[in-house]
N, CA, C, O and CB atoms as a CASP TS submission, in Angstrom:
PFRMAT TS
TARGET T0000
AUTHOR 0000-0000-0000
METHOD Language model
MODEL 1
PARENT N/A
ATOM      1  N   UNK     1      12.501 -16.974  17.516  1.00  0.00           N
ATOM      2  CA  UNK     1      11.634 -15.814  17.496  1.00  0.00           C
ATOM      3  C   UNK     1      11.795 -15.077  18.834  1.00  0.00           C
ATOM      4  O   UNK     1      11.375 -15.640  19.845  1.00  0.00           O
ATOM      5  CB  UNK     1      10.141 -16.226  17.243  1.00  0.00           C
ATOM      6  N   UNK     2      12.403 -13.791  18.933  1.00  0.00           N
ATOM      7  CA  UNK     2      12.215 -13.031  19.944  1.00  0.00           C
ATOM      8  C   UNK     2      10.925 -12.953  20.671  1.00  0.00           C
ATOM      9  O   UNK     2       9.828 -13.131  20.143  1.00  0.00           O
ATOM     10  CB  UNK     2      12.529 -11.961  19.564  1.00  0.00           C
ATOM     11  N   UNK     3      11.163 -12.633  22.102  1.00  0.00           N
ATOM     12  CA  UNK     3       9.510 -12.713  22.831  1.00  0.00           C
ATOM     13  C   UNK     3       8.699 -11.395  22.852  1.00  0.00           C
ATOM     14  O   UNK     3       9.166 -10.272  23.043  1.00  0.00           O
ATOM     15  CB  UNK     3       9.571 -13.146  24.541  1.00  0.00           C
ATOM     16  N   UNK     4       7.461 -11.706  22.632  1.00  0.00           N
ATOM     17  CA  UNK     4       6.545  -9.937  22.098  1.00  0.00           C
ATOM     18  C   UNK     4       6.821  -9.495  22.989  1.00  0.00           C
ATOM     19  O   UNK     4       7.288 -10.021  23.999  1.00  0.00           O
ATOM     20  CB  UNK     4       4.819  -9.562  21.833  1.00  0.00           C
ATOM     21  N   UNK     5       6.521  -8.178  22.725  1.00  0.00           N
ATOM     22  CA  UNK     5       6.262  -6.950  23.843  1.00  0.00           C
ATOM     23  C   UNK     5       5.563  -6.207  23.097  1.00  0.00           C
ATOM     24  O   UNK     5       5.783  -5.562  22.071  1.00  0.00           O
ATOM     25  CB  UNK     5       7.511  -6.086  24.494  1.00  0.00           C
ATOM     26  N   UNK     6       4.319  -6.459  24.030  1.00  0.00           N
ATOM     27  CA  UNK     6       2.998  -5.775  23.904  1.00  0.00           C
ATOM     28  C   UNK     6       3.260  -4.678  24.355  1.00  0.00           C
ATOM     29  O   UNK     6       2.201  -4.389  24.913  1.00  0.00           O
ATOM     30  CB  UNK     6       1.847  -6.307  24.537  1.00  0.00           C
ATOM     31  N   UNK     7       4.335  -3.355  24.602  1.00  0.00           N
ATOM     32  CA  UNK     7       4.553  -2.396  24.341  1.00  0.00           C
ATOM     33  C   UNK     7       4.770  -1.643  22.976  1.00  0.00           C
ATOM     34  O   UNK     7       4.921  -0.475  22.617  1.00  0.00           O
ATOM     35  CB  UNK     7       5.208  -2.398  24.957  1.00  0.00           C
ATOM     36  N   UNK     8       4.704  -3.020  22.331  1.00  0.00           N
ATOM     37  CA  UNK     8       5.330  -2.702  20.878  1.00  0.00           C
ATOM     38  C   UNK     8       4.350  -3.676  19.637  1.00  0.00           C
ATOM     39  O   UNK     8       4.586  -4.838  19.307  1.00  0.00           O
ATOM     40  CB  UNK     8       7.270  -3.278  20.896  1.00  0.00           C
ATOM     41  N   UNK     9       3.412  -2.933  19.204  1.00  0.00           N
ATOM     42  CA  UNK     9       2.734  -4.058  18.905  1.00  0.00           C
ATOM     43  C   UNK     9       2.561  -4.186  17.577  1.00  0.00           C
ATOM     44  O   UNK     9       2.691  -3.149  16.927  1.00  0.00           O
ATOM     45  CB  UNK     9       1.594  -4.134  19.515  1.00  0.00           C
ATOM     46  N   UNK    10       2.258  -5.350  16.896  1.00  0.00           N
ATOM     47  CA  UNK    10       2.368  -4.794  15.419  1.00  0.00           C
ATOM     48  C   UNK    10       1.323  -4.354  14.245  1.00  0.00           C
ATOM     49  O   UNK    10       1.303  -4.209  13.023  1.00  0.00           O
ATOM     50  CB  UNK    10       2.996  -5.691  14.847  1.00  0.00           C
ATOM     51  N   UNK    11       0.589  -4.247  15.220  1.00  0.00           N
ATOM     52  CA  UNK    11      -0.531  -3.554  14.444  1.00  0.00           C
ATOM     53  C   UNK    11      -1.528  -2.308  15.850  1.00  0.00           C
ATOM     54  O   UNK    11      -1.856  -2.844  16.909  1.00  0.00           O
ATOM     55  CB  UNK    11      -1.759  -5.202  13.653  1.00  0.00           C
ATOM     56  N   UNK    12      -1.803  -1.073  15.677  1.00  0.00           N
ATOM     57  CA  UNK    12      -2.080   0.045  16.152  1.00  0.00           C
ATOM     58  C   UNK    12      -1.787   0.307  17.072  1.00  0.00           C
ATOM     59  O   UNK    12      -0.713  -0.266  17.258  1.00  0.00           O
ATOM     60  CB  UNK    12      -2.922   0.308  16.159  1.00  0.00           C
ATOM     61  N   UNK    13      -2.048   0.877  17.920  1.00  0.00           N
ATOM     62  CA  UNK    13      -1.520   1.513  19.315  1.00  0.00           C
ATOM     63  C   UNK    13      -0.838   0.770  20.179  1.00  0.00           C
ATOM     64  O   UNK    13      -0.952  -0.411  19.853  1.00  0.00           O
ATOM     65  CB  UNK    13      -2.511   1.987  20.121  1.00  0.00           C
ATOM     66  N   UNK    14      -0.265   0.889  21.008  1.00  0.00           N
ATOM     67  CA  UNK    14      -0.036  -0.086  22.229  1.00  0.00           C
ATOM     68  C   UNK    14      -1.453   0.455  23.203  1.00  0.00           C
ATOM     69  O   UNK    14      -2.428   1.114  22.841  1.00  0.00           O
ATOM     70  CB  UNK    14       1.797   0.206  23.129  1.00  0.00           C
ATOM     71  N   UNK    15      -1.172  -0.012  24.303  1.00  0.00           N
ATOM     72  CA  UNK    15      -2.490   0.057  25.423  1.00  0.00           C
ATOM     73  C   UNK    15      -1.582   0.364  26.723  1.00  0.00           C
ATOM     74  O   UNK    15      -0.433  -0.068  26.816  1.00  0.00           O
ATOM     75  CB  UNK    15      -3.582  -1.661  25.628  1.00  0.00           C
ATOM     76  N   UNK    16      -2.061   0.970  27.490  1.00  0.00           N
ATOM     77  CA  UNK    16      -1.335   1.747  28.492  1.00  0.00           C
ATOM     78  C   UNK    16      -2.410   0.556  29.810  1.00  0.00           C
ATOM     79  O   UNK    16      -3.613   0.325  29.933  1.00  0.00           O
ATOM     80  CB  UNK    16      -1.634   4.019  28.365  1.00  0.00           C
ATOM     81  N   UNK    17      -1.225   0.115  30.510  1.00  0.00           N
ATOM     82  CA  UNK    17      -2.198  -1.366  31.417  1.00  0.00           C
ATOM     83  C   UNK    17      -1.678  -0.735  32.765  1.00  0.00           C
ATOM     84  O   UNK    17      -0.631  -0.230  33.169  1.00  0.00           O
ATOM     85  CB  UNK    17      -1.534  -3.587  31.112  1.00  0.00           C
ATOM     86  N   UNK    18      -3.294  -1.097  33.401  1.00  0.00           N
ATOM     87  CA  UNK    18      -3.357  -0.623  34.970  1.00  0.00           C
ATOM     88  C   UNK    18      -2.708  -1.790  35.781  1.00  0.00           C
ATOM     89  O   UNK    18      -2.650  -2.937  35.338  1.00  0.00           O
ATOM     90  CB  UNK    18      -5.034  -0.345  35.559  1.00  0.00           C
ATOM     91  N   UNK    19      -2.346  -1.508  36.696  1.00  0.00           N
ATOM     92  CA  UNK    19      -2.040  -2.371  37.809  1.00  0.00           C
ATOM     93  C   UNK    19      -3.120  -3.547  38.257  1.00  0.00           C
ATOM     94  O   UNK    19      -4.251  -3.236  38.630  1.00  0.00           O
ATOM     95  CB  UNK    19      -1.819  -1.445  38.951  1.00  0.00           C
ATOM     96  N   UNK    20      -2.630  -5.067  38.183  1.00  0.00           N
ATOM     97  CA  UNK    20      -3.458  -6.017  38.320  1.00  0.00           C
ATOM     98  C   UNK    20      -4.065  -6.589  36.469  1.00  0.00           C
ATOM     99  O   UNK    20      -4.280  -7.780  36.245  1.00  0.00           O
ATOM    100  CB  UNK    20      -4.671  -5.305  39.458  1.00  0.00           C
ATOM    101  N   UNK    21      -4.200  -5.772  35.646  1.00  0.00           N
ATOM    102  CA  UNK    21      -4.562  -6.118  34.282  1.00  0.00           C
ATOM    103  C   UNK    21      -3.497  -7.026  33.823  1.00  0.00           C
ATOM    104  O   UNK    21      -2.284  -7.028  34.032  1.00  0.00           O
ATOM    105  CB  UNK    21      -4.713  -4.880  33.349  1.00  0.00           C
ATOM    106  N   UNK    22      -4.399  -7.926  33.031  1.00  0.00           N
ATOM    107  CA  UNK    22      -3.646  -9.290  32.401  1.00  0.00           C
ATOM    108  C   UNK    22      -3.958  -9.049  31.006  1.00  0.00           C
ATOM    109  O   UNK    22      -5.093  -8.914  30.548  1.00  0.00           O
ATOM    110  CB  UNK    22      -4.246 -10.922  32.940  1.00  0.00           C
ATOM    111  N   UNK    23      -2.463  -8.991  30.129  1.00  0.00           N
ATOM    112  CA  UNK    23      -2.895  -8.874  28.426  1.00  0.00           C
ATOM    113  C   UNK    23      -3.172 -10.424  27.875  1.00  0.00           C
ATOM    114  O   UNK    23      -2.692 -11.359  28.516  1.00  0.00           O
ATOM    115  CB  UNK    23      -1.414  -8.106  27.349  1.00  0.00           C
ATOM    116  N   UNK    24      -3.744 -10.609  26.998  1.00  0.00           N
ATOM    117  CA  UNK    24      -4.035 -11.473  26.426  1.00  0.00           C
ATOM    118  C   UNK    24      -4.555 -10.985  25.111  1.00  0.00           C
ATOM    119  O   UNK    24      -4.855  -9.866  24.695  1.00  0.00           O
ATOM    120  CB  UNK    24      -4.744 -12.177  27.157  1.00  0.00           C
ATOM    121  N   UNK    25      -4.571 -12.767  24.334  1.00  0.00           N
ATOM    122  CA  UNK    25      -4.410 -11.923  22.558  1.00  0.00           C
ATOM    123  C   UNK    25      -6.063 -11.881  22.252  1.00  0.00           C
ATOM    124  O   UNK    25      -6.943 -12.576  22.758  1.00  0.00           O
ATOM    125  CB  UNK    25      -3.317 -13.206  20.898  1.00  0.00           C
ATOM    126  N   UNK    26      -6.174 -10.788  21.214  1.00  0.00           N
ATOM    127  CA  UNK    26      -7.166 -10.606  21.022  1.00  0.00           C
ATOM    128  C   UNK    26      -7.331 -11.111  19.350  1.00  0.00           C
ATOM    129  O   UNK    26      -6.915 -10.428  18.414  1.00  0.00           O
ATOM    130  CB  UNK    26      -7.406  -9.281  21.508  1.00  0.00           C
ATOM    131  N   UNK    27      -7.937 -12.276  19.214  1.00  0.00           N
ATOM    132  CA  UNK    27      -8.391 -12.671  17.906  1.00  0.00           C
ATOM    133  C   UNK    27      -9.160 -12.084  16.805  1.00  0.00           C
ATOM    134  O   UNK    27     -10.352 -12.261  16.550  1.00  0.00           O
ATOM    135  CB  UNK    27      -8.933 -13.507  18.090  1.00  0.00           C
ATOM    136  N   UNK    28      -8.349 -11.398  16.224  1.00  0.00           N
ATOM    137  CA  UNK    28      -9.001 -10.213  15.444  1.00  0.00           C
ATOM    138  C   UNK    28      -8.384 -11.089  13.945  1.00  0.00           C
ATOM    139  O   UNK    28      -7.597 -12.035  13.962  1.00  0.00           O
ATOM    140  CB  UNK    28      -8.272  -8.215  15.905  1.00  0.00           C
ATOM    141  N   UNK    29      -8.994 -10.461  12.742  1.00  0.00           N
ATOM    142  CA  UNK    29      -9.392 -10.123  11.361  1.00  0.00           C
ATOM    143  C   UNK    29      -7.360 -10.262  10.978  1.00  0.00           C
ATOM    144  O   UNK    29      -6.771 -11.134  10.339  1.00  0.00           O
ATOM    145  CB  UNK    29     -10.529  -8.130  11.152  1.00  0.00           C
ATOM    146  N   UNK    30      -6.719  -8.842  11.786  1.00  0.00           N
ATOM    147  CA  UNK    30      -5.617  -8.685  11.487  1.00  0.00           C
ATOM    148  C   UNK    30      -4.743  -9.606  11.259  1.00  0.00           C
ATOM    149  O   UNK    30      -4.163  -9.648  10.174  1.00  0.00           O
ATOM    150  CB  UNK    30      -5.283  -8.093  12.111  1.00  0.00           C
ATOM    151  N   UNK    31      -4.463 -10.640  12.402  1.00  0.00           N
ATOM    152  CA  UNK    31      -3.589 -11.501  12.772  1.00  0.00           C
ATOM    153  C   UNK    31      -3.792 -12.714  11.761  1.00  0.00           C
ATOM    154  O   UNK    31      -2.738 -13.163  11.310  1.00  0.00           O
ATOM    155  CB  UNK    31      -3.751 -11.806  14.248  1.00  0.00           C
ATOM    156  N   UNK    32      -5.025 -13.349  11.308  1.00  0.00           N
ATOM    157  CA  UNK    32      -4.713 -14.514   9.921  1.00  0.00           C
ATOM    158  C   UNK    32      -4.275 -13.320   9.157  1.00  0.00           C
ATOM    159  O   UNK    32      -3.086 -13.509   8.902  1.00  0.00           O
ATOM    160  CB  UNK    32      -6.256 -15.607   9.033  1.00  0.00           C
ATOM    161  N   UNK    33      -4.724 -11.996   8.587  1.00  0.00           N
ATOM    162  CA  UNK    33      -4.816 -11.459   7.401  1.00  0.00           C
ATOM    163  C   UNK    33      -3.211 -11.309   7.248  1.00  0.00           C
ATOM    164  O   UNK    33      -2.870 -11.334   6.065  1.00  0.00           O
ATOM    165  CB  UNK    33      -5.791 -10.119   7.319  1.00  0.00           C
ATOM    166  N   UNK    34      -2.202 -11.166   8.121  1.00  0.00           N
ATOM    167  CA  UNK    34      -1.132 -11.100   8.089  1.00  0.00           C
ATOM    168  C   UNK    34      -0.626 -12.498   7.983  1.00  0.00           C
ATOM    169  O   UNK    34       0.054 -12.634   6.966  1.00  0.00           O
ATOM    170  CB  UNK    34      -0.769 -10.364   9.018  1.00  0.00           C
ATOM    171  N   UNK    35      -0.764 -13.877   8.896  1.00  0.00           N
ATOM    172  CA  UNK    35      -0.057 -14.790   8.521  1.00  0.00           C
ATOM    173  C   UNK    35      -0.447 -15.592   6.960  1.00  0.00           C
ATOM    174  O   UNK    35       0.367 -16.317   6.387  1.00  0.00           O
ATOM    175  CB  UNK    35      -0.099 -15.603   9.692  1.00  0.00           C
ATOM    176  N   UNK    36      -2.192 -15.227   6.292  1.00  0.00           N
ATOM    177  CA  UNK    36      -2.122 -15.844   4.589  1.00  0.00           C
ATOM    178  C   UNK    36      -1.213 -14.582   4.051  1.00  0.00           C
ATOM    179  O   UNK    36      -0.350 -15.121   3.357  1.00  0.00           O
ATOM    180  CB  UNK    36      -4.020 -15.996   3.535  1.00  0.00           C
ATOM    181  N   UNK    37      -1.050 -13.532   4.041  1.00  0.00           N
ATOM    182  CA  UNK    37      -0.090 -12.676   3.123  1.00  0.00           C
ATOM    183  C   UNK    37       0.936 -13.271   3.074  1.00  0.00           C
ATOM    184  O   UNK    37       1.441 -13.396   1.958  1.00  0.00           O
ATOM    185  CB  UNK    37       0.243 -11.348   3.474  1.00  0.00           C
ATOM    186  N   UNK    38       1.716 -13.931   4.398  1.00  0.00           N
ATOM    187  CA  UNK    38       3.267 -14.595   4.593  1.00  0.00           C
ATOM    188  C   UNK    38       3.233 -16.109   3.647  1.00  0.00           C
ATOM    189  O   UNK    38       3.913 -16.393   2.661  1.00  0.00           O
ATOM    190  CB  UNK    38       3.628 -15.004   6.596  1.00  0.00           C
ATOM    191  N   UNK    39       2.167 -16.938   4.360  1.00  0.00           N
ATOM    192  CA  UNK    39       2.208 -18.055   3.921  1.00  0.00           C
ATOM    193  C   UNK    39       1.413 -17.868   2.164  1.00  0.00           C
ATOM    194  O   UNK    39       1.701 -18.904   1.565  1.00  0.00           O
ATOM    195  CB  UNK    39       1.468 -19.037   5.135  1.00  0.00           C
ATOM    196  N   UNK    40       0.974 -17.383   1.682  1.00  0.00           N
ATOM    197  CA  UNK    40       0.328 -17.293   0.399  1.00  0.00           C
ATOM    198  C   UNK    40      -0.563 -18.516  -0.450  1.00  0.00           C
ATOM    199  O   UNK    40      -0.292 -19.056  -1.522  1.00  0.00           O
ATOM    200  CB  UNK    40       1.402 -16.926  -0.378  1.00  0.00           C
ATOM    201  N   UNK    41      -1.973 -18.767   0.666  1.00  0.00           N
ATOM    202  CA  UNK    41      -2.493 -20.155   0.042  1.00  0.00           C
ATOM    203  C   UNK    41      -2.428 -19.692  -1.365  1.00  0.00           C
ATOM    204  O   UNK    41      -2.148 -18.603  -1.867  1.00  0.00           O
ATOM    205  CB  UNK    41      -4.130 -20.745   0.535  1.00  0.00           C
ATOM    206  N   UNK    42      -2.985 -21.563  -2.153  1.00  0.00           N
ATOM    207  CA  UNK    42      -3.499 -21.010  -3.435  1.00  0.00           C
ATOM    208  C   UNK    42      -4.926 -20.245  -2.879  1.00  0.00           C
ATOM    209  O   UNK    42      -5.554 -19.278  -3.310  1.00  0.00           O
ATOM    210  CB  UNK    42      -3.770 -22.342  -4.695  1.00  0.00           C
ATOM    211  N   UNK    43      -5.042 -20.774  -2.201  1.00  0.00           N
ATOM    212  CA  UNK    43      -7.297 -20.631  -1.687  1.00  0.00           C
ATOM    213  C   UNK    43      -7.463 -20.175  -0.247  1.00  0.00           C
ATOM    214  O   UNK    43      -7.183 -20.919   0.693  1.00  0.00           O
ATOM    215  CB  UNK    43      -8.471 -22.638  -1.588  1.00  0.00           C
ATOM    216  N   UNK    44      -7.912 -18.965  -0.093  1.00  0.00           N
ATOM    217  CA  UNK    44      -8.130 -18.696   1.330  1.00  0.00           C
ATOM    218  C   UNK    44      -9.707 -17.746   1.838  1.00  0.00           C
ATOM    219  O   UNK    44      -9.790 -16.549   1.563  1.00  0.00           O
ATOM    220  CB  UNK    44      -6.692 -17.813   1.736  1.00  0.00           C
ATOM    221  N   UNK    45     -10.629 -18.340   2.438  1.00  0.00           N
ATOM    222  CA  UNK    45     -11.412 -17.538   2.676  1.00  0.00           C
ATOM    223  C   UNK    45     -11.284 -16.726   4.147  1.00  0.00           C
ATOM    224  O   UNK    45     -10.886 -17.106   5.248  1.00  0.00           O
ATOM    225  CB  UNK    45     -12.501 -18.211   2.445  1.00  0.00           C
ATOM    226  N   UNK    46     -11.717 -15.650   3.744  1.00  0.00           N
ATOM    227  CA  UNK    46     -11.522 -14.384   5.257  1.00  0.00           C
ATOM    228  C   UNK    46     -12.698 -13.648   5.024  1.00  0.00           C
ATOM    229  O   UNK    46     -13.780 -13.917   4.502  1.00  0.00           O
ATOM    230  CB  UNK    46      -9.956 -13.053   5.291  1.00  0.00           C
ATOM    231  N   UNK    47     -12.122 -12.480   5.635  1.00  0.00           N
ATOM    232  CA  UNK    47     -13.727 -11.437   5.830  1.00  0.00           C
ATOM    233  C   UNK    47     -13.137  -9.780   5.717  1.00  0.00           C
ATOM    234  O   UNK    47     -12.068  -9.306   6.103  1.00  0.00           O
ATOM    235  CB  UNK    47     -14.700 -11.701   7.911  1.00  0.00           C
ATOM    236  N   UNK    48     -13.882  -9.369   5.276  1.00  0.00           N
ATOM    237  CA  UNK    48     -13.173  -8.054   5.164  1.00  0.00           C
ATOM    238  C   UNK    48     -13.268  -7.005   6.030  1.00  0.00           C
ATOM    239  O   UNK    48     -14.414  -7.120   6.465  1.00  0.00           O
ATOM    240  CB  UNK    48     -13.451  -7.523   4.124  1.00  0.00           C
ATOM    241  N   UNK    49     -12.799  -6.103   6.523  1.00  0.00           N
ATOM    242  CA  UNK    49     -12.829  -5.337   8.073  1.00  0.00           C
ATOM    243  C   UNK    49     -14.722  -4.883   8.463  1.00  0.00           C
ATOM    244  O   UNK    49     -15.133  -4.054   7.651  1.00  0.00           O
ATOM    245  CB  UNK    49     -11.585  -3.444   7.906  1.00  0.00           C
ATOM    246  N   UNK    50     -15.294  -5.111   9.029  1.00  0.00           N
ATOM    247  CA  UNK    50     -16.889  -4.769   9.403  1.00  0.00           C
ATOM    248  C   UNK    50     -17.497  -5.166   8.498  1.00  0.00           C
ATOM    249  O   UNK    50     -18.171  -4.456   7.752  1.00  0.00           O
ATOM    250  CB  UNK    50     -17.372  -3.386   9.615  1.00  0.00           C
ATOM    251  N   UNK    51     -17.315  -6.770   8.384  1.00  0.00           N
ATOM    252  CA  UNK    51     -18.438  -7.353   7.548  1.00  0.00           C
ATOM    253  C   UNK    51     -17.783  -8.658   7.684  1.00  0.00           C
ATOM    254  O   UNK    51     -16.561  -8.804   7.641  1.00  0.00           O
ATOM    255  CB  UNK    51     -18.748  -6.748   5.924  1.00  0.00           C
ATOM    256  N   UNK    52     -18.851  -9.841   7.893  1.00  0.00           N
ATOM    257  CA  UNK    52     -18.661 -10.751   7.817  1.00  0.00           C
ATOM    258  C   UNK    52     -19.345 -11.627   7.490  1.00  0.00           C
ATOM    259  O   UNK    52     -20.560 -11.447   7.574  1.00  0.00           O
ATOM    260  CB  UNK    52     -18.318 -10.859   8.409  1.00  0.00           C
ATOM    261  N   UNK    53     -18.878 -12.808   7.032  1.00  0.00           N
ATOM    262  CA  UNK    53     -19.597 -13.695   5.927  1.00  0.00           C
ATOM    263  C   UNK    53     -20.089 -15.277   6.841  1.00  0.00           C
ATOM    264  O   UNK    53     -19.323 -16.216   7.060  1.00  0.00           O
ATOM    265  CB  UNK    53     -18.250 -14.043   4.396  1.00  0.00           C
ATOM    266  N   UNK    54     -21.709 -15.186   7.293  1.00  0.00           N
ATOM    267  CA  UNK    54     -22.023 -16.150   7.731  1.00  0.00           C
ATOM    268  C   UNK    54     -23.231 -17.165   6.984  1.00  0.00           C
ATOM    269  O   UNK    54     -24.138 -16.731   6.274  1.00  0.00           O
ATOM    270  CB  UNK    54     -22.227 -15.703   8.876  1.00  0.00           C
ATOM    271  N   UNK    55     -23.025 -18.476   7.295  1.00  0.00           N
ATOM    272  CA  UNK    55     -23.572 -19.347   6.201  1.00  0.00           C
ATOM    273  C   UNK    55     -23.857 -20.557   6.886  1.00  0.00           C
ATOM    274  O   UNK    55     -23.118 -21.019   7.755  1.00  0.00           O
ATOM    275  CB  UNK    55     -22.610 -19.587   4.968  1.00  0.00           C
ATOM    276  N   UNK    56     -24.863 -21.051   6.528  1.00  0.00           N
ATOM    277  CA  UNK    56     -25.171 -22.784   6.829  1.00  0.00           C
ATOM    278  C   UNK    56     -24.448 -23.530   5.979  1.00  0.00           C
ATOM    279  O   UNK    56     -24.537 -24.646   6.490  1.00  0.00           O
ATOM    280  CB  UNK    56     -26.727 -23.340   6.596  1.00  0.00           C
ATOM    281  N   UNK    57     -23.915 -23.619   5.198  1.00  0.00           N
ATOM    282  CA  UNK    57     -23.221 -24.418   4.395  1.00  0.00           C
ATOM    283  C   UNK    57     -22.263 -24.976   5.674  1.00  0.00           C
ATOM    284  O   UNK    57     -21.773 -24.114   6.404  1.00  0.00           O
ATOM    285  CB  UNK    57     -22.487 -23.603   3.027  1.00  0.00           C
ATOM    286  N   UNK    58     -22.032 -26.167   5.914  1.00  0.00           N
ATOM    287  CA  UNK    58     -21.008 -26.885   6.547  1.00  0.00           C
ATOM    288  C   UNK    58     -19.505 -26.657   6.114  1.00  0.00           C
ATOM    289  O   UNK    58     -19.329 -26.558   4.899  1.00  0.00           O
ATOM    290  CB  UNK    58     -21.336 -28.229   6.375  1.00  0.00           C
ATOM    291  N   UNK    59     -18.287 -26.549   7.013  1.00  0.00           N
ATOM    292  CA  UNK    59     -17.173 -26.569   6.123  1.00  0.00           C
ATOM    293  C   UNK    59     -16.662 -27.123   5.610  1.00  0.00           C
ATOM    294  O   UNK    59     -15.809 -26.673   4.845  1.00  0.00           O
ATOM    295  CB  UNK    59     -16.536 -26.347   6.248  1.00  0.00           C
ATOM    296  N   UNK    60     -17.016 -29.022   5.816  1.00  0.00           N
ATOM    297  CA  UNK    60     -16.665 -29.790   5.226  1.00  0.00           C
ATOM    298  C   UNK    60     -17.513 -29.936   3.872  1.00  0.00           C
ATOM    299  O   UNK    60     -17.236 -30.921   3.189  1.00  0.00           O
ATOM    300  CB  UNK    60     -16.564 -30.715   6.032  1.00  0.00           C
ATOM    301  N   UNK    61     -18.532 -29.057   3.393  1.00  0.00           N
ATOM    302  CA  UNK    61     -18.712 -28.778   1.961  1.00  0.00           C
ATOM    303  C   UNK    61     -17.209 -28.239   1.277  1.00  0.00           C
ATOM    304  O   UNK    61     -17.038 -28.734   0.163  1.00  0.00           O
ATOM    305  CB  UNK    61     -19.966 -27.584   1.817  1.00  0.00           C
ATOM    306  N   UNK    62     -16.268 -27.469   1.654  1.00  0.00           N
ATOM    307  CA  UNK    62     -15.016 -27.073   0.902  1.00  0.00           C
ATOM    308  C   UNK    62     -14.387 -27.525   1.330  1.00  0.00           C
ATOM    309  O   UNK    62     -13.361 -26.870   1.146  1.00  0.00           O
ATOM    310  CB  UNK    62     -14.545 -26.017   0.719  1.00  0.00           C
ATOM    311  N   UNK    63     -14.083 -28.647   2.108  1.00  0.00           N
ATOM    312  CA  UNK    63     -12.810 -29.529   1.800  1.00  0.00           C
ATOM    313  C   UNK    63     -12.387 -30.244   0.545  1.00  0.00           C
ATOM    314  O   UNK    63     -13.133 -30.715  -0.314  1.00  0.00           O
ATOM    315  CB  UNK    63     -12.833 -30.497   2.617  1.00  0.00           C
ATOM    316  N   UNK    64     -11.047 -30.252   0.577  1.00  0.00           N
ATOM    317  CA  UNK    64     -10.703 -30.531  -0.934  1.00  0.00           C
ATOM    318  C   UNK    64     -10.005 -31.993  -0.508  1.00  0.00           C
ATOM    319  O   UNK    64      -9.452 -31.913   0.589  1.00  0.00           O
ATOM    320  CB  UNK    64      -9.528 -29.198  -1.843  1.00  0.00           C
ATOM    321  N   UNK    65      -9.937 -32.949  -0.966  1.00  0.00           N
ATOM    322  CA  UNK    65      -9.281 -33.807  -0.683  1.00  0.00           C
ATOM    323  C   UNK    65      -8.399 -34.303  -1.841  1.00  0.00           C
ATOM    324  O   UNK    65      -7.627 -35.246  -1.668  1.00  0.00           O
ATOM    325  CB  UNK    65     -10.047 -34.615  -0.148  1.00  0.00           C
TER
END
């Protein structure tokens, strides 16, 4: 795998960085929503852009064994 360049990014703008600024990744919605499209579970829960799905249910209620 070639190495990123966050000049080039793959999803919206790039960011124009001041002197002394450190990039780092930002854990967004985008980045699984792109690697389940690649990998294609049978079963995948996510969230859809400005909304998100929170719950007491434990996650080991949907483990499948």
């Amino acid at each position: 795998m070639p190495p990123l360049d966050v000049a080039k990014p793959d999803f919206g703008e790039p960011v124009e960085f001041e002197p002394g600024d450190v990039p780092v990744y930002w854990a967004c919605g985008v980045t699984p929503q792109a690697a389940l499209m690649a990998s294609r579970p049978p079963f995948a829960i996510t969230h859809a852009p400005g909304h998100m799905f929170v719950t007491d249910v434990p996650d080991s209620a949907y483990r499948q064994l």
